[in-house]
C-alpha positions as a Markdown table, in Angstrom:
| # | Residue | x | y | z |
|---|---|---|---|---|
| 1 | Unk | 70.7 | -252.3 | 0.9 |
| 2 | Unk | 71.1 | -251.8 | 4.4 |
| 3 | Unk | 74.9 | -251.5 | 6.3 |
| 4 | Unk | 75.4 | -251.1 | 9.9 |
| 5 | Unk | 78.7 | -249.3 | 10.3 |
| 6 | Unk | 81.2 | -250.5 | 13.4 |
| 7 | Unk | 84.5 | -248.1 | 14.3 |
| 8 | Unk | 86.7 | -250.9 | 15.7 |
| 9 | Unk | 89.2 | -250.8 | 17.7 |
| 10 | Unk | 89.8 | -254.7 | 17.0 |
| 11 | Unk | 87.7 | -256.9 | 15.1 |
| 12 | Unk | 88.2 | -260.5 | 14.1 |
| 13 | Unk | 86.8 | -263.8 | 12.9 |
| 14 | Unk | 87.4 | -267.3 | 12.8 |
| 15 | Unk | 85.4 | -269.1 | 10.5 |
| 16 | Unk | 82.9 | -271.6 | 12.5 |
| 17 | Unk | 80.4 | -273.0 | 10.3 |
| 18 | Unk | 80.2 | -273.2 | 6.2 |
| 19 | Unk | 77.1 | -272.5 | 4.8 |
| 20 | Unk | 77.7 | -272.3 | 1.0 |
| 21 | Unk | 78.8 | -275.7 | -0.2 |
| 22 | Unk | 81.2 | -273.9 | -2.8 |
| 23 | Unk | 82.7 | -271.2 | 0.0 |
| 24 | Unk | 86.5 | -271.7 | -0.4 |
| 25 | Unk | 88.4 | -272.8 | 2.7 |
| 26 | Unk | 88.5 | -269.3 | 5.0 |
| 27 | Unk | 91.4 | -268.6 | 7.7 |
| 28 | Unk | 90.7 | -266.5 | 10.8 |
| 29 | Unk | 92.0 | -263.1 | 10.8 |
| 30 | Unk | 92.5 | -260.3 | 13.2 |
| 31 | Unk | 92.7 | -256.4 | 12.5 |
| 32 | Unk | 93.0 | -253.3 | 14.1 |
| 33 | Unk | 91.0 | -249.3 | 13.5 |
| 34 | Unk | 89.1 | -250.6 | 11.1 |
| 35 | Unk | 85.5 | -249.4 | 9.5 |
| 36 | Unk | 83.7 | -252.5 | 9.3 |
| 37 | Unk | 80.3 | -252.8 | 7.2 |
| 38 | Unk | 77.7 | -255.0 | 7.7 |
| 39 | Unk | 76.1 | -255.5 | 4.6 |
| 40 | Unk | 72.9 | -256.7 | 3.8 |
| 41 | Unk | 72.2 | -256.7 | 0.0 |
| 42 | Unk | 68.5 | -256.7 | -1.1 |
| 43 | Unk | 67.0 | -257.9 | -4.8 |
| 44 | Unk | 66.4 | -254.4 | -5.6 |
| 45 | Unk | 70.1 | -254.0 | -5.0 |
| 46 | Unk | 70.8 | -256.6 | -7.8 |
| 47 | Unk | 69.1 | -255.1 | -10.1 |
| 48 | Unk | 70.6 | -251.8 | -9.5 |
| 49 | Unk | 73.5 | -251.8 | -7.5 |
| 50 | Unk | 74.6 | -249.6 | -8.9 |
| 51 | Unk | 73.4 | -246.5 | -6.4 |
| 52 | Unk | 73.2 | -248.4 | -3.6 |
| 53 | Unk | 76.8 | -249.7 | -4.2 |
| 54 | Unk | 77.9 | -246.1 | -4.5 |
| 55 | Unk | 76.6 | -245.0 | -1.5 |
| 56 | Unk | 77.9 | -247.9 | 0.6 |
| 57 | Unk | 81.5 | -247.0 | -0.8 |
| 58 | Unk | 81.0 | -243.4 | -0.4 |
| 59 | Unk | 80.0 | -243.8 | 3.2 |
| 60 | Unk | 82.4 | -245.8 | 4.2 |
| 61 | Unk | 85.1 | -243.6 | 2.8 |
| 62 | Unk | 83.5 | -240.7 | 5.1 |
| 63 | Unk | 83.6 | -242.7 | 7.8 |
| 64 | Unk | 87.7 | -244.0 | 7.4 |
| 65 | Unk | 88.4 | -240.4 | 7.1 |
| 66 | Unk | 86.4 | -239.6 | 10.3 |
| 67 | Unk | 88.8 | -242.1 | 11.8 |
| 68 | Unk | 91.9 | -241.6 | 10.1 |
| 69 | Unk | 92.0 | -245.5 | 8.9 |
| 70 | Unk | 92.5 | -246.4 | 5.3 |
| 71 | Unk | 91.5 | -250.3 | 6.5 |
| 72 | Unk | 87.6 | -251.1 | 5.7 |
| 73 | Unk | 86.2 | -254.4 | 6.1 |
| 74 | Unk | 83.2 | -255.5 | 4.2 |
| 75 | Unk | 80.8 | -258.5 | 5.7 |
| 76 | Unk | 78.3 | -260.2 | 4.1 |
| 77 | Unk | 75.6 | -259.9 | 6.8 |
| 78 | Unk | 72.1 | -260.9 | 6.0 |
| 79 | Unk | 69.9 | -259.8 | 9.2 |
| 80 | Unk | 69.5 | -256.7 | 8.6 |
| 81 | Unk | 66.3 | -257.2 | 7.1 |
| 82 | Unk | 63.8 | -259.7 | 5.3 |
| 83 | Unk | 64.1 | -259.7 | 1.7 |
| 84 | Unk | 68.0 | -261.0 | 0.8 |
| 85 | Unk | 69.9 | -260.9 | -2.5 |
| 86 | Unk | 70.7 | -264.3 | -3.9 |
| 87 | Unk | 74.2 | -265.3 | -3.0 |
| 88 | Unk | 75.6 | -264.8 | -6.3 |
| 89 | Unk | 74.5 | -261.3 | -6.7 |
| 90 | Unk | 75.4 | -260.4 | -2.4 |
| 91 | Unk | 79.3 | -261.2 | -3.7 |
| 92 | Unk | 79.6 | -259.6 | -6.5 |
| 93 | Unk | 78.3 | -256.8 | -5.3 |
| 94 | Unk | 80.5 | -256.5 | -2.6 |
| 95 | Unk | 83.7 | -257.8 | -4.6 |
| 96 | Unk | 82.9 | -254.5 | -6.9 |
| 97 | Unk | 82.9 | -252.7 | -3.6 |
| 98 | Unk | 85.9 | -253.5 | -2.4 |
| 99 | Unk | 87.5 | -253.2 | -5.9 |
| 100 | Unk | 86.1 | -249.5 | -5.8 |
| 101 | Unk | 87.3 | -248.9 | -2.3 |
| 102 | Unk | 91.2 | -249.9 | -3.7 |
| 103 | Unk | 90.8 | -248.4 | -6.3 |
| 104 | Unk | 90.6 | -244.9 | -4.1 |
| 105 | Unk | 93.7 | -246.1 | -2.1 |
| 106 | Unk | 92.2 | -247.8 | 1.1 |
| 107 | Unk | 92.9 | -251.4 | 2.1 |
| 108 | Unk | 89.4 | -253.3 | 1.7 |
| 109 | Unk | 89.1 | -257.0 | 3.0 |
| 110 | Unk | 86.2 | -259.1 | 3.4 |
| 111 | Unk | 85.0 | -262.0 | 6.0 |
| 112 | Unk | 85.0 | -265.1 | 4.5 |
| 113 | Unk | 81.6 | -265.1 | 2.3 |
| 114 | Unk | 79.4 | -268.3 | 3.0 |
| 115 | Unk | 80.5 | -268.6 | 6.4 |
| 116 | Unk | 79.0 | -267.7 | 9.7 |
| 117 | Unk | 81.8 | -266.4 | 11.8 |
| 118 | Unk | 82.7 | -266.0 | 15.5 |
| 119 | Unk | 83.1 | -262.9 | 15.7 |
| 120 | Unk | 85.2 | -260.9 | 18.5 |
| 121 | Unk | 84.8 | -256.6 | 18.7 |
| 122 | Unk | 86.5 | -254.2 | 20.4 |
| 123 | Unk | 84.3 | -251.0 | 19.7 |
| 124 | Unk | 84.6 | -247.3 | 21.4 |
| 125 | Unk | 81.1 | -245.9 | 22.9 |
| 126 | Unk | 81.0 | -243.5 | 20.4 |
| 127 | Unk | 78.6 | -241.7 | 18.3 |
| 128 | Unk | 80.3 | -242.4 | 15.3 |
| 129 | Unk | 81.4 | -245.7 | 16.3 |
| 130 | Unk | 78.2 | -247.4 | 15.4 |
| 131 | Unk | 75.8 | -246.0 | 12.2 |
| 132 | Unk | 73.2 | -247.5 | 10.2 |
| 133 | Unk | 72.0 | -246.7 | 6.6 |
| 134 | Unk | 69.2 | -248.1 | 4.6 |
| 135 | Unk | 69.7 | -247.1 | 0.4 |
């Protein structure tokens, strides 16, 4: 897995173009001092997601608290690297991850999943506004 980490200040999407035939219908959405992770998920991280899963939720609780937010938003983002996860296995794994990030009392949201999305980001210049980790 590999997860580039943004510190917005605003971040948003409208839904432009579907490219899973069974996506469900998406709305745009805005938000504001969020952590938002880029995920790219990786066949090794299908058949065990189960580390790499804990890190991503892990690191993105560090981060929140670095920014006193409780909001994280999780995108699918497949460019990251070569080798991707079949669709399937990419959502599942992040629907556990934002189950897991509730679960520890932060709000969790995702981009609509099968979409590509214009996106629009309002980021700080930062050190800790912008991280990447590989699992």
């Amino acid at each position: 897995m590999r997860v580039l980490f943004w510190y917005c200040d605003t971040f948003a999407w409208i839904p432009a173009m579907k490219t899973l035939a069974d996506a469900p219908d998406a709305a745009p959405s805005a938000h504001e001092q969020a952590v938002v992770a880029f995920i790219h998920v990786e066949p090794k991280d299908a058949e065990n997601g189960g580390s790499a899963e804990t890190k991503l939720v892990k690191n993105a609780k560090w981060l929140a608290r670095k920014w006193a937010t409780k909001l994280i938003i999780l995108h699918s983002f497949t460019h990251l690297g070569e080798e991707k996860a079949d669709p399937e296995h990419a959502k599942a794994m992040i629907d556990r991850v934002q189950e897991r990030l509730e679960n520890a009392t932060y709000h969790a949201v995702q981009t609509p999943y099968g979409y590509f999305n214009d996106l629009s980001i309002q980021a700080q210049g930062h050190p800790l506004a912008r991280i990447f980790k590989e699992f």
